[in-house]
C-alpha beads as a LAMMPS data file, in Angstrom:
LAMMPS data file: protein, C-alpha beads

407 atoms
406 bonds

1 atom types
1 bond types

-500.0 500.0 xlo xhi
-500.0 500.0 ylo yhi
-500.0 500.0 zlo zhi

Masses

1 110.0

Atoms # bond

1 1 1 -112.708 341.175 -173.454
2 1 1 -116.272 340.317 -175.056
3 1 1 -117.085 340.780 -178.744
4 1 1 -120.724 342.261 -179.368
5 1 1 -121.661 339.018 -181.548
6 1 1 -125.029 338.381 -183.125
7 1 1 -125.739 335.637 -180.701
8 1 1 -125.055 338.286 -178.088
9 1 1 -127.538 340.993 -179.688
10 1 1 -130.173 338.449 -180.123
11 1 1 -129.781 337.238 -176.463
12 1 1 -130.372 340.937 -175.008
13 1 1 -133.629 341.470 -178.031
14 1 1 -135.657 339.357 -176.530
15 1 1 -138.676 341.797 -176.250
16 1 1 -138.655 342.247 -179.799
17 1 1 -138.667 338.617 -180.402
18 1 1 -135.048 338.404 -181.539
19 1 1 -135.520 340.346 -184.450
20 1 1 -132.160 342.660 -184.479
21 1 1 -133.329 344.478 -188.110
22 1 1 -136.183 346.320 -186.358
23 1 1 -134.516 346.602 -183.092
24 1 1 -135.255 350.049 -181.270
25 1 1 -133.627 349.476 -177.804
26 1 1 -130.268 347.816 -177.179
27 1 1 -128.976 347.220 -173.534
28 1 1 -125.141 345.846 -173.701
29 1 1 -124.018 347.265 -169.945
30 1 1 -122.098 344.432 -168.134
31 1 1 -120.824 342.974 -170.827
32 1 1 -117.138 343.909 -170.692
33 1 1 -117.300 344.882 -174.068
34 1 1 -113.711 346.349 -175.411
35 1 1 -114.687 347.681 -178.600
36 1 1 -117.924 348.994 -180.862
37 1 1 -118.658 347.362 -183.775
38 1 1 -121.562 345.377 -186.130
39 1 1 -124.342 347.691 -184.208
40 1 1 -124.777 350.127 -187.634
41 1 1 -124.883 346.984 -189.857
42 1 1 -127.476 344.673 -187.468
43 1 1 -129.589 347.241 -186.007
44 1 1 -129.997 350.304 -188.148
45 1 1 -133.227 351.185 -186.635
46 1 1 -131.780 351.695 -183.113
47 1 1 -133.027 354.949 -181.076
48 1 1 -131.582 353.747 -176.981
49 1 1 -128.085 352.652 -176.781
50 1 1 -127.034 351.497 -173.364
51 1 1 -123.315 350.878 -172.738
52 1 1 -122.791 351.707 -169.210
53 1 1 -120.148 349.750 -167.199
54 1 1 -118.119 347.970 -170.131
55 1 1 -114.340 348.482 -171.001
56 1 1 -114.897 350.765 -174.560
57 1 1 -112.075 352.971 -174.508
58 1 1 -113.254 354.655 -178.067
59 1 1 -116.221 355.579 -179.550
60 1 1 -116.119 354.043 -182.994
61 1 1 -119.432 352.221 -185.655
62 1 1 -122.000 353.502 -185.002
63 1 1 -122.069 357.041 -187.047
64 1 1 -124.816 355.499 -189.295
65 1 1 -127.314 355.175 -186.673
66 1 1 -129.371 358.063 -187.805
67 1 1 -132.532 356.975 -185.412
68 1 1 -130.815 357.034 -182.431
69 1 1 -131.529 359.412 -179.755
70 1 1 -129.691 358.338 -176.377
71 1 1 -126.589 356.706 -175.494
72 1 1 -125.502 355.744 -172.160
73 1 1 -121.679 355.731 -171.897
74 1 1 -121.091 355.848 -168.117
75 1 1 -118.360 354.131 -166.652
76 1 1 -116.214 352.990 -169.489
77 1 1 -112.380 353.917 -170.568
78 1 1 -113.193 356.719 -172.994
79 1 1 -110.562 359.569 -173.127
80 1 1 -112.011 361.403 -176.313
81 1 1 -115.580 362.510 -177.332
82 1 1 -115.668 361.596 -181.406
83 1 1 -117.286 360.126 -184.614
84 1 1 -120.469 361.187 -183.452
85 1 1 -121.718 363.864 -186.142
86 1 1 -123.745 360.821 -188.305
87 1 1 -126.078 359.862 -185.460
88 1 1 -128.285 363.358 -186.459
89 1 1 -131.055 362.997 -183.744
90 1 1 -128.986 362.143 -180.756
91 1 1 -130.892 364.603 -177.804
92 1 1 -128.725 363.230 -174.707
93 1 1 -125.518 361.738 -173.934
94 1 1 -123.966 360.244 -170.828
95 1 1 -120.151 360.077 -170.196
96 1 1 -120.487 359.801 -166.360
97 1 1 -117.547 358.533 -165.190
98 1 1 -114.972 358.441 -167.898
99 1 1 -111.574 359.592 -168.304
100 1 1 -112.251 362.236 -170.780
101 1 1 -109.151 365.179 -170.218
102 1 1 -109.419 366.912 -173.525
103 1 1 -112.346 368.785 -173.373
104 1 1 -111.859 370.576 -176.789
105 1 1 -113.367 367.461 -178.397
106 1 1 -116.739 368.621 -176.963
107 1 1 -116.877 370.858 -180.301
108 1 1 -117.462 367.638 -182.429
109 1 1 -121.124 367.687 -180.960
110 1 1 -122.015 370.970 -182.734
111 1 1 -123.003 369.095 -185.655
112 1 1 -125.690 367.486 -183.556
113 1 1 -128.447 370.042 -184.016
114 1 1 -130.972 367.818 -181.293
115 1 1 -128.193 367.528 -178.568
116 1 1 -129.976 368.948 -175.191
117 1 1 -128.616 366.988 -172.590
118 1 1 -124.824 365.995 -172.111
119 1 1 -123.328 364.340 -168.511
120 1 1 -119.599 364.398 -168.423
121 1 1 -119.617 363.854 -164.374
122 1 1 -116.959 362.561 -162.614
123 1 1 -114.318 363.282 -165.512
124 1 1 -110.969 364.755 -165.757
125 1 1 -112.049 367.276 -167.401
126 1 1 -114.517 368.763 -164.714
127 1 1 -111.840 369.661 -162.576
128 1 1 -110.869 372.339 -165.072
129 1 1 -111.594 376.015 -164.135
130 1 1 -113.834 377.261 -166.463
131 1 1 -115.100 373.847 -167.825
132 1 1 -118.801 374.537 -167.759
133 1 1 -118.620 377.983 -169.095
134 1 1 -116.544 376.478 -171.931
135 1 1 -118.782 373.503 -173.091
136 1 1 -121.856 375.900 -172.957
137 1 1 -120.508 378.533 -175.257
138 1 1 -119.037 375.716 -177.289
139 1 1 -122.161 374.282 -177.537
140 1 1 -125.577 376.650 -178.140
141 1 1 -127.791 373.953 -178.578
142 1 1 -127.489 372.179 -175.504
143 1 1 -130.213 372.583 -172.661
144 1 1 -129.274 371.032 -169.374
145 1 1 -125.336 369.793 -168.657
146 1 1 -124.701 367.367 -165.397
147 1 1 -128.454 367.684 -164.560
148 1 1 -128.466 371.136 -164.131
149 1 1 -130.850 373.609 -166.593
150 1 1 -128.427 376.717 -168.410
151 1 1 -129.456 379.929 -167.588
152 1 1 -129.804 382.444 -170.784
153 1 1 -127.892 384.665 -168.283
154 1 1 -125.516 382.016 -167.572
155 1 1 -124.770 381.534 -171.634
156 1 1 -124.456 385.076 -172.376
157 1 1 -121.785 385.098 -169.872
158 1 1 -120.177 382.148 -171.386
159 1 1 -119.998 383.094 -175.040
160 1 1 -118.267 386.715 -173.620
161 1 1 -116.220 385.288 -172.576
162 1 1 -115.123 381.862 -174.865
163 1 1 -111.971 382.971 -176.080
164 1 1 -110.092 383.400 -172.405
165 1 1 -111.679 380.535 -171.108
166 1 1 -110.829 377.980 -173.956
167 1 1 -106.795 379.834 -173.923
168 1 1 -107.024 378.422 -170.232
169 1 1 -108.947 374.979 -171.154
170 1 1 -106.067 374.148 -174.016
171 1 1 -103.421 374.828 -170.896
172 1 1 -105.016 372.457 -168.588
173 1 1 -105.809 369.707 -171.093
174 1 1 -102.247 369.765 -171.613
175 1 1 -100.961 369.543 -168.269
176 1 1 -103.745 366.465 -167.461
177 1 1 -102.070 365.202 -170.987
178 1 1 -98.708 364.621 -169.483
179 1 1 -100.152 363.262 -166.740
180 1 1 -102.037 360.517 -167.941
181 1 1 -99.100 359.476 -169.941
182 1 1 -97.047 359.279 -166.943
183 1 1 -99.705 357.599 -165.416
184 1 1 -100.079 354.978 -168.237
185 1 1 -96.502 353.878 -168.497
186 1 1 -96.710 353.440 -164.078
187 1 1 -100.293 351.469 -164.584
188 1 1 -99.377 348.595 -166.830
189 1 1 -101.683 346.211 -166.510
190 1 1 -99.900 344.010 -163.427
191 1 1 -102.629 340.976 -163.997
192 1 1 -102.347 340.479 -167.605
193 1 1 -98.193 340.727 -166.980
194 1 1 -98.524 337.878 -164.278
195 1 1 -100.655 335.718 -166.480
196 1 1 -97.978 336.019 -169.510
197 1 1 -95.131 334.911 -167.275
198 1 1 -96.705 332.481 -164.972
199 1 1 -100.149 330.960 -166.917
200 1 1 -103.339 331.508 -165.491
201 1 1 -102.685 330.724 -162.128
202 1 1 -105.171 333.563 -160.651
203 1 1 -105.088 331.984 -157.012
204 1 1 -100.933 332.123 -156.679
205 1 1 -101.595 335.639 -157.765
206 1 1 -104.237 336.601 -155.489
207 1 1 -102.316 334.818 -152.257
208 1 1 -98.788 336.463 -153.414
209 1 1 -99.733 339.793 -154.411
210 1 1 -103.405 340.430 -152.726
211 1 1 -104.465 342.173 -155.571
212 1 1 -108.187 343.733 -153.959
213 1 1 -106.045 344.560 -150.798
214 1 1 -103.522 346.963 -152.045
215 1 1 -104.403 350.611 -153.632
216 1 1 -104.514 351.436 -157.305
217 1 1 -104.592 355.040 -159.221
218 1 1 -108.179 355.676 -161.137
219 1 1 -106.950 354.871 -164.523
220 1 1 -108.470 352.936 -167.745
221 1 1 -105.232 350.030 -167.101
222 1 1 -106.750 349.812 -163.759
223 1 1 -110.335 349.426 -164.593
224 1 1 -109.502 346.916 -167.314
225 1 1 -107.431 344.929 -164.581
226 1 1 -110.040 344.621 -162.174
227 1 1 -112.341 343.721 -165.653
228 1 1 -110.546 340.813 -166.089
229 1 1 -110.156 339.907 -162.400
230 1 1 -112.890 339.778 -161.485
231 1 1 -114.324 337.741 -164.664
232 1 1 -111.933 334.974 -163.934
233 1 1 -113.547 334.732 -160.498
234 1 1 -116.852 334.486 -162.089
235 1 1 -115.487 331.716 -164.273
236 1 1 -113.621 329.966 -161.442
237 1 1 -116.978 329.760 -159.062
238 1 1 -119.130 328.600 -162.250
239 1 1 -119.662 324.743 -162.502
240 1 1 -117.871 322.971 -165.899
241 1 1 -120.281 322.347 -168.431
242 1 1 -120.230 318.931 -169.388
243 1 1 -120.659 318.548 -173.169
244 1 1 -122.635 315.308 -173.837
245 1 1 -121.713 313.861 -176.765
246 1 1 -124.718 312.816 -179.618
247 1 1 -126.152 309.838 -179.428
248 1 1 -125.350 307.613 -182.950
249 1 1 -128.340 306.771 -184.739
250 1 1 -128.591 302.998 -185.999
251 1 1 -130.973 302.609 -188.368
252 1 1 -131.071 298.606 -188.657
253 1 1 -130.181 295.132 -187.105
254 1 1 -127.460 293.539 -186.620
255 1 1 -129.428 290.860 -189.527
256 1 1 -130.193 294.146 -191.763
257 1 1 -134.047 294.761 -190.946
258 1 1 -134.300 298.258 -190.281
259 1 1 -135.771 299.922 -186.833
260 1 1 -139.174 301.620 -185.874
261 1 1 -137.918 305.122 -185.182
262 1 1 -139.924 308.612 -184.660
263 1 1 -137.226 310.973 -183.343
264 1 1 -139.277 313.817 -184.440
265 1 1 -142.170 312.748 -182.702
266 1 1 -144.250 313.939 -185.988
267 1 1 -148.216 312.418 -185.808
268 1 1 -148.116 310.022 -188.776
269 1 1 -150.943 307.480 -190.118
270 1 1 -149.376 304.073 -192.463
271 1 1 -152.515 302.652 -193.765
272 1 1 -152.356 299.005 -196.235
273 1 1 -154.438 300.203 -198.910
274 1 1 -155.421 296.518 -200.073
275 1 1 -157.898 297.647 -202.813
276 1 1 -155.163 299.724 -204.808
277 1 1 -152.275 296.947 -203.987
278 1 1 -150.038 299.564 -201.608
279 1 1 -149.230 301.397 -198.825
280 1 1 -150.074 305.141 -198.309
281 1 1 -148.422 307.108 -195.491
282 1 1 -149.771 310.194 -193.937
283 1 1 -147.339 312.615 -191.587
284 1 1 -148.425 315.571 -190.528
285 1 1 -146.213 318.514 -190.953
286 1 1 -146.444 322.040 -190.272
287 1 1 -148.111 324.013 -192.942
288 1 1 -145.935 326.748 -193.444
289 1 1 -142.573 324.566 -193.452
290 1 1 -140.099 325.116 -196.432
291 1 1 -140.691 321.901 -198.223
292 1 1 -136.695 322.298 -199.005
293 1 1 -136.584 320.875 -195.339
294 1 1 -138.155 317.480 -195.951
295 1 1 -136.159 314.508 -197.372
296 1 1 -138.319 311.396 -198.452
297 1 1 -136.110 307.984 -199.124
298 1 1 -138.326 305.100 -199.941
299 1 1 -136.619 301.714 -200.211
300 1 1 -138.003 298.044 -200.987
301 1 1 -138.616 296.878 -197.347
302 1 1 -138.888 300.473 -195.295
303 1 1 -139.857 304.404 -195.997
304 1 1 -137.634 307.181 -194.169
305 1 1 -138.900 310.766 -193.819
306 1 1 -136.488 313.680 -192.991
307 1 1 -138.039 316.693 -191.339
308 1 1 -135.187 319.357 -190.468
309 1 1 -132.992 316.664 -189.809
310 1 1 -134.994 314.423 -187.870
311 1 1 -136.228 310.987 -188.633
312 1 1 -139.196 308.906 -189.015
313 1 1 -138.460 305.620 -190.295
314 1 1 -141.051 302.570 -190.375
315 1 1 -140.429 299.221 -191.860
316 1 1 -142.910 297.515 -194.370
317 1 1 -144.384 294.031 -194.165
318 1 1 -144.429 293.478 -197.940
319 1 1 -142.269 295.029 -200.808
320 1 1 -142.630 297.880 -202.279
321 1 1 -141.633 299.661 -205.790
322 1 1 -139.233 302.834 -204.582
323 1 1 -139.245 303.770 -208.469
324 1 1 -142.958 303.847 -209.138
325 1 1 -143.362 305.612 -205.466
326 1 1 -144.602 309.491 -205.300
327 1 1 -144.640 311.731 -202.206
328 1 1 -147.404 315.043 -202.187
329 1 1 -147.751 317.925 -200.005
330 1 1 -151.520 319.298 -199.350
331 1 1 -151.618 322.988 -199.636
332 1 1 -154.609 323.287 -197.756
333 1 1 -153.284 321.258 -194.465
334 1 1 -149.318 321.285 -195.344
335 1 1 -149.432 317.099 -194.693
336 1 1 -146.976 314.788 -196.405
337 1 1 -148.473 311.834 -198.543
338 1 1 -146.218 309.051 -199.665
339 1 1 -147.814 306.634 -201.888
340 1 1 -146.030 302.879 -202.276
341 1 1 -147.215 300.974 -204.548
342 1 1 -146.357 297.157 -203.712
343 1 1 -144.095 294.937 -205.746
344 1 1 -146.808 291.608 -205.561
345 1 1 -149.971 291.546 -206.323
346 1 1 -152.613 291.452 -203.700
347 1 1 -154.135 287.547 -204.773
348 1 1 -157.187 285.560 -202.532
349 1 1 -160.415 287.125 -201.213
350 1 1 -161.150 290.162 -199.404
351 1 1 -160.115 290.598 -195.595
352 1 1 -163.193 288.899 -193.726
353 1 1 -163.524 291.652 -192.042
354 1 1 -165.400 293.119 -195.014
355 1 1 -167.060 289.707 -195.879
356 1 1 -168.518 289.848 -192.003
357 1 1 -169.541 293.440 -192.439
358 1 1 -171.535 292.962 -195.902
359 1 1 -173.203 289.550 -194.363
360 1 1 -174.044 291.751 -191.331
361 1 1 -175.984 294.470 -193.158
362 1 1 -177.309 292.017 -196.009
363 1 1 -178.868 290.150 -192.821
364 1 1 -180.620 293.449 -191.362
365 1 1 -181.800 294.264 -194.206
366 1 1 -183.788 290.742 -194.906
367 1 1 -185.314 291.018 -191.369
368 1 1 -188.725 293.044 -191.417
369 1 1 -190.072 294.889 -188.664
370 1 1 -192.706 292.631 -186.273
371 1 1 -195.658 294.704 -183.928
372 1 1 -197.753 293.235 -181.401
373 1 1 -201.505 291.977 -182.037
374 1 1 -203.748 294.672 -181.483
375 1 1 -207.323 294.339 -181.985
376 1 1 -208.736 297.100 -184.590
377 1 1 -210.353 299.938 -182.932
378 1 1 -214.287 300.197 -183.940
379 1 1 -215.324 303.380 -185.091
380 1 1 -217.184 306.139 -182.778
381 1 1 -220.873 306.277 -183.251
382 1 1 -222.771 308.714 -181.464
383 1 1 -226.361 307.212 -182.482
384 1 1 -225.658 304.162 -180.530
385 1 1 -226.105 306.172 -177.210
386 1 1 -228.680 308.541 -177.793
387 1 1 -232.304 307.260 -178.169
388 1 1 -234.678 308.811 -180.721
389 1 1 -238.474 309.515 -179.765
390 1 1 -241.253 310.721 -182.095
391 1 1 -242.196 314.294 -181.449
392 1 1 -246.191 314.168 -180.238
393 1 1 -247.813 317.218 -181.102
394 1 1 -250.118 319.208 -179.078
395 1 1 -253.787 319.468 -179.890
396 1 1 -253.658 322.938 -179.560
397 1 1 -251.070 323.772 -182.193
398 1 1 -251.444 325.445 -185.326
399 1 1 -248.760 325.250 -188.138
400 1 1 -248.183 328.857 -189.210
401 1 1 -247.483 328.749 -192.970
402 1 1 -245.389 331.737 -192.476
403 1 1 -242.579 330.162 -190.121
404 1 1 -240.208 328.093 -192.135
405 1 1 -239.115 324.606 -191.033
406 1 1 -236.868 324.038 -188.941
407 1 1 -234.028 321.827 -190.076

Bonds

1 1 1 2
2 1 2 3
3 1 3 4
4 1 4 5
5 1 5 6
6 1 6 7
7 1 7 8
8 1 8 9
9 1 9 10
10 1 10 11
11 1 11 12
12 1 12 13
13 1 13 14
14 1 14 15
15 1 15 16
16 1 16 17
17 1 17 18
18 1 18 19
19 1 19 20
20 1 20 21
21 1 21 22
22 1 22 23
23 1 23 24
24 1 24 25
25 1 25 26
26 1 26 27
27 1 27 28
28 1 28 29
29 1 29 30
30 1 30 31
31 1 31 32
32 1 32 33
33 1 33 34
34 1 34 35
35 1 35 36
36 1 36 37
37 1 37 38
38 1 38 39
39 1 39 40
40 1 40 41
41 1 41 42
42 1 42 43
43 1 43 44
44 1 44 45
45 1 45 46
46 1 46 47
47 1 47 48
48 1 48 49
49 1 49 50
50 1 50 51
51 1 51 52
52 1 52 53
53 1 53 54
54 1 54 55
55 1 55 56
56 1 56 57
57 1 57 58
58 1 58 59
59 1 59 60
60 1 60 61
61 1 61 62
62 1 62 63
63 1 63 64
64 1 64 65
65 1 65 66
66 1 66 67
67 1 67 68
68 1 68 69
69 1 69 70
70 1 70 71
71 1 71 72
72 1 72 73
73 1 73 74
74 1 74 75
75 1 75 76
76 1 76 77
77 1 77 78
78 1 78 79
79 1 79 80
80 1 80 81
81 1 81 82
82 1 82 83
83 1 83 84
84 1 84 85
85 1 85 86
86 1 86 87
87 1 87 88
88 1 88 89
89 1 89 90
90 1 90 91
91 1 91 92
92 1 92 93
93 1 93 94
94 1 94 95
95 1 95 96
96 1 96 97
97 1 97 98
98 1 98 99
99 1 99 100
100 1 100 101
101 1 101 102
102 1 102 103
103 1 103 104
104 1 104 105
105 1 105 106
106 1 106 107
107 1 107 108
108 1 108 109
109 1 109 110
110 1 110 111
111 1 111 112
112 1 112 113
113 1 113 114
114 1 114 115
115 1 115 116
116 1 116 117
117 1 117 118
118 1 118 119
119 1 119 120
120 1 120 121
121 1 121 122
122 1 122 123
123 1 123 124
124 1 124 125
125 1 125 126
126 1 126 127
127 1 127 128
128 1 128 129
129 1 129 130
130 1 130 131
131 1 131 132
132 1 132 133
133 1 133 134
134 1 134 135
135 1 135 136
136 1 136 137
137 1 137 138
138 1 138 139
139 1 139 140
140 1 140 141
141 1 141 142
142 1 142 143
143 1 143 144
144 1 144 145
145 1 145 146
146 1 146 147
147 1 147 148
148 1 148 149
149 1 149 150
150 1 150 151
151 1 151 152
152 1 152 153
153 1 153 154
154 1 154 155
155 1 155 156
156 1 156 157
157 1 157 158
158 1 158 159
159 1 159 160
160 1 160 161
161 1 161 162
162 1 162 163
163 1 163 164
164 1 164 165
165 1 165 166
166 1 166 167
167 1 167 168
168 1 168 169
169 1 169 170
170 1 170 171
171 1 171 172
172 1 172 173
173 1 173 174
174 1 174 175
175 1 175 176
176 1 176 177
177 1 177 178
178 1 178 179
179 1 179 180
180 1 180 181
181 1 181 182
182 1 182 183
183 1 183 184
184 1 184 185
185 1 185 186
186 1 186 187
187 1 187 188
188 1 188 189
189 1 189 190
190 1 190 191
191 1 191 192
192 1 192 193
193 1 193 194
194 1 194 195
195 1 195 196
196 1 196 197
197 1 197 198
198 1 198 199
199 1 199 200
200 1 200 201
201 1 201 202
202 1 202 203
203 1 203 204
204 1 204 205
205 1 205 206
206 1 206 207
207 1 207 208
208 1 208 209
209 1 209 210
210 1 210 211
211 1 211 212
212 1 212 213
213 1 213 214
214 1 214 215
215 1 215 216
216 1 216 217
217 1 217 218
218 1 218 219
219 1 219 220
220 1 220 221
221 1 221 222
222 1 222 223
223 1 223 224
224 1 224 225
225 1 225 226
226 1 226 227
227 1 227 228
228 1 228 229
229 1 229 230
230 1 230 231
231 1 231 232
232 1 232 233
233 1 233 234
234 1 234 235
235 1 235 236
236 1 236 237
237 1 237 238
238 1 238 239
239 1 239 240
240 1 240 241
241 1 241 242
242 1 242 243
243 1 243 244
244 1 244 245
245 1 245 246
246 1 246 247
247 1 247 248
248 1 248 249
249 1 249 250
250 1 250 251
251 1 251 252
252 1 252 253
253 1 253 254
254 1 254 255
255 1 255 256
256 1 256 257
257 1 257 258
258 1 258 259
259 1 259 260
260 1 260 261
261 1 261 262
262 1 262 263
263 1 263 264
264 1 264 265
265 1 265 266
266 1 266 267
267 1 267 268
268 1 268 269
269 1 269 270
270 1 270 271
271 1 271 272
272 1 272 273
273 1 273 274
274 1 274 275
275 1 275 276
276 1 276 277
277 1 277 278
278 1 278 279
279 1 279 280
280 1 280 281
281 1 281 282
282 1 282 283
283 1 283 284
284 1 284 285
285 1 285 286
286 1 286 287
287 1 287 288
288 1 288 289
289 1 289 290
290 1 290 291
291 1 291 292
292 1 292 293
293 1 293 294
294 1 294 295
295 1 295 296
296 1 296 297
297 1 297 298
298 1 298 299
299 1 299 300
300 1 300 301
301 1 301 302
302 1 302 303
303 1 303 304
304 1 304 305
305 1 305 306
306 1 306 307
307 1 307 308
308 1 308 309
309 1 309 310
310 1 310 311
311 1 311 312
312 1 312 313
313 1 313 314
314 1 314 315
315 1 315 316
316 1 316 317
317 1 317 318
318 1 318 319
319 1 319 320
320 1 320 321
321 1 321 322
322 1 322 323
323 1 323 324
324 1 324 325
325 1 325 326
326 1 326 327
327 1 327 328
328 1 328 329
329 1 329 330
330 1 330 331
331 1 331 332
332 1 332 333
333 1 333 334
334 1 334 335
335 1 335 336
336 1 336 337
337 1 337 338
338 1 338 339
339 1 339 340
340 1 340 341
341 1 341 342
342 1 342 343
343 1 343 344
344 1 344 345
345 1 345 346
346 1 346 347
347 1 347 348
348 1 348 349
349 1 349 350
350 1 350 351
351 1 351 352
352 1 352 353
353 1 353 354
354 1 354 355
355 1 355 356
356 1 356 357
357 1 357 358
358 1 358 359
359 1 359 360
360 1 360 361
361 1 361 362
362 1 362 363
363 1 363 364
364 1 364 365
365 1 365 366
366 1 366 367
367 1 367 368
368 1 368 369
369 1 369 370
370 1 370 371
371 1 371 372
372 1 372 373
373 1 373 374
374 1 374 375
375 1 375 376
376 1 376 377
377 1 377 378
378 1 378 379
379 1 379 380
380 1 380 381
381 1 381 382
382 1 382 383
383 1 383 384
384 1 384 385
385 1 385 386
386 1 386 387
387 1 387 388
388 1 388 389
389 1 389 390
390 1 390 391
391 1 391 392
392 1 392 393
393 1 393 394
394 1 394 395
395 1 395 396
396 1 396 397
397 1 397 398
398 1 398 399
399 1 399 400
400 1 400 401
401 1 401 402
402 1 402 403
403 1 403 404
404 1 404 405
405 1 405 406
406 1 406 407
C-alpha cells in the first residue's frame, strides 16, 4: 500500500507551487494510501482534506490540524470514528461508504463545536433502528446529516428520547460486532495468501481462480484485495522504465590536454588581457544563486568552473599562476570574474591590430577638409539700378518757411 511521502505531497501541491508549509488544500484520493501520517508535521496550515477512495482503515495524525475545516473520507476501510477532537474548526465530514458498526463513537465529535455537516451513508451502522435519532441527540451542534436539514421538531424528539434509543444502538452494535469478526476470520485476504505461497504470479492466479468472476462479501479484506489487484494490473500493462545510466565525464586526452566543455551551457566571455599580462574570464550566473554552489579550480594550462554540479572547463594557450589567481562575484549583476595572471611575461610589440588602428586615425587626422572653387559673391547694391535725376522746380513755387524739409 502507498506511503503519503513528501515527494507525493509536493506532486499533488502543484497549485501552490510545491510549497507544502503554506498548503491549504490537499487531494490524496486514489492513492491507495493504508495509513495517515506526516500531514500535521508538512502541512499545518491545511483547511480541505480529501481522502476518498484509499485503503485507511483508521483515522490517526492529523489532530493538530487546527485550520482544517473538511475532510472527505468516503470509501475507505474505517470501522471507528476517532482522534478527531484537535482539528477545532472541522464544519463537515464525509464517511460515505465505510464500514463504521459502532456508532457510539459518533460522541467523540461533540468536542467539535463547528461540526454542521456529517455523511455516514452507506455504513453499517445506518441499518440500525433508531440511528438518526441517536447521532442527532448525540450531537446538538450538527445541522444537516446524509444531506438532509434536522428539524428543531425532529431534535426535540430525539433528545426525549436518547436514553431508549442508545440502550437499543449498544445492542445492535454488538450483534454487527460479532459479525464482522466472523466475517474477518472467512475474508482473509485470498490474493495476498496466493502471492506468499506461489510468488507473484498474478496471471496463474487470475486463470486458476478467476478472481473478478466469482462473488465476494462487502468487507475491508475484500476492498484491500481488489486494492492490490487491481494495482498489479496497472503495473503489468505499464511499459519498464529503462534507467539510462550517466554518461562519464572525461575531462582530458588521452596525451593529458584537457577538453573544451560547457555542460551547463552558462554564457561565458575568456578575454587575453595583453596589457595586464593575463587572462580574465567572465560567466554569467544567476544573481540570486548561493555562491556556496560555485566551485572555481584554476590550474597552470586550464580554468574549471562548477555551477551546481555542472561544468565549464576551457583550456589556456599560455600558463598561468593558479596561486596568484582571484575569482569575484558582482553584486550588482551576480557574474563570476576569474582573473589569471600569466606565468611569462608578455615581450615584443603591440598586436598590429592596434598599430593599424593608431596609423589609421593618425592618418585622418593629417588630412584637411578640401571645397570646390567658388567665385566670391559681390555684394548687393541697390544704386547700381536705380538712376538719380535732379529735381527741376516749378516757376510757380514758393518755399514756405513754415514747412520743414523734407528728409
Amino acid at each position: 500500500m502507498q506511503r503519503i511521502t513528501e515527494d507525493l505531497v509536493r506532486k499533488k501541491s502543484e497549485h501552490n507551487e510545491k510549497d507544502i508549509l503554506s498548503l491549504e488544500e490537499l487531494s490524496l484520493h486514489q492513492e491507495d494510501i493504508g495509513k495517515l501520517e506526516n500531514l500535521q508535521k508538512w502541512c499545518k496550515d491545511l483547511k480541505i482534506l480529501l481522502l476518498h477512495n484509499n485503503l485507511i482503515s483508521k483515522i490517526e495524525n492529523i489532530g493538530r490540524l487546527k485550520s482544517l475545516e473538511y475532510i472527505n473520507f468516503s470509501l475507505n476501510n474505517i470501522e471507528k470514528i476517532e482522534n478527531l477532537e484537535g482539528c477545532e474548526s472541522l464544519t463537515k465530514l464525509d464517511f460515505t461508504l465505510n464500514f463504521i458498526g459502532e456508532l457510539t463513537s459518533v460522541e467523540s465529535l461533540r468536542k467539535n463545536e463547528f461540526l454542521e455537516i456529517l455523511y455516514l451513508t452507506g455504513n453499517p451502522c445506518t441499518d440500525y433502528d433508531g440511528y438518526r435519532e441517536y447521532v442527532i441527540a448525540t450531537l446538538p451542534q450538527l445541522k444537516t446529516l446524509d444531506g438532509t436539514d434536522i428539524l428543531i421538531s425532529e431534535r426535540i424528539e430525539a433528545v426525549q428520547n436518547y436514553n431508549e434509543i442508545k440502550e437499543s444502538i449498544i445492542q445492535q452494535q454488538s450483534h454487527c460486532k460479532l459479525q464482522r469478526e466472523k466475517q474477518k476470520n472467512k475474508n482473509q485476504p485470498k490474493l495476498q495468501q496466493y502471492i506468499d505461497e506461489n510468488g507473484e504470479l498474478i496471471e496463474n492466479y487470475e486463470v486458476e481462480n478467476g478472481f473478478w468472476q466469482q462473488t465476494s462479501d462487502n468487507s475491508p479484506e475484500t476492498r484491500i484485495d481488489i486494492a492490490l489487484k487491481s494495482r498489479k494490473c496497472r503495473e503489468k500493462g505499464k511499459p519498464k522504465e529503462v534507467k539510462r545510466q550517466k554518461r562519464d565525464v572525461i575531462y582530458f586526452k588521452s596525451d593529458g590536454t584537457p577538453y573544451n566543455m560547457n555542460l551547463g551551457k552558462f554564457p561565458f566571455l575568456l578575454d587575453d588581457d595583453w596589457r595586464n599580462n593575463r587572462y580574465v574570464l567572465d560567466v554569467t550566473v544567476q544573481k540570486y544563486l548561493d555562491t556556496n554552489f560555485i566551485e572555481v579550480d584554476v590550474q597552470p594550462n586550464y580554468v574549471r568552473v562548477t555551477i551546481k554540479k555542472k561544468i565549464l572547463q576551457l583550456r589556456l594557450d599560455q600558463e598561468v599562476c593558479p596561486s596568484e589567481s582571484k575569482s569575484t562575484r558582482s553584486i550588482s549583476t551576480g557574474h563570476l570574474i576569474v582573473e589569471m595572471p600569466k606565468l611569462k611575461p608578455y615581450i615584443g610589440p603591440s598586436p598590429a591590430v592596434d598599430t593599424v588602428k593608431t596609423f589609421a586615425i593618425n592618418k585622418r587626422q593629417e588630412k584637411k577638409r578640401e571645397f570646390l572653387d567658388v567665385h566670391e559673391k559681390e555684394e548687393f547694391n541697390l544704386q547700381n539700378f536705380l538712376t538719380i535725376r535732379p529735381n527741376d522746380k516749378n516757376d510757380s513755387f514758393v518755399d514756405d518757411p513754415d514747412v520743414p524739409p523734407l528728409e
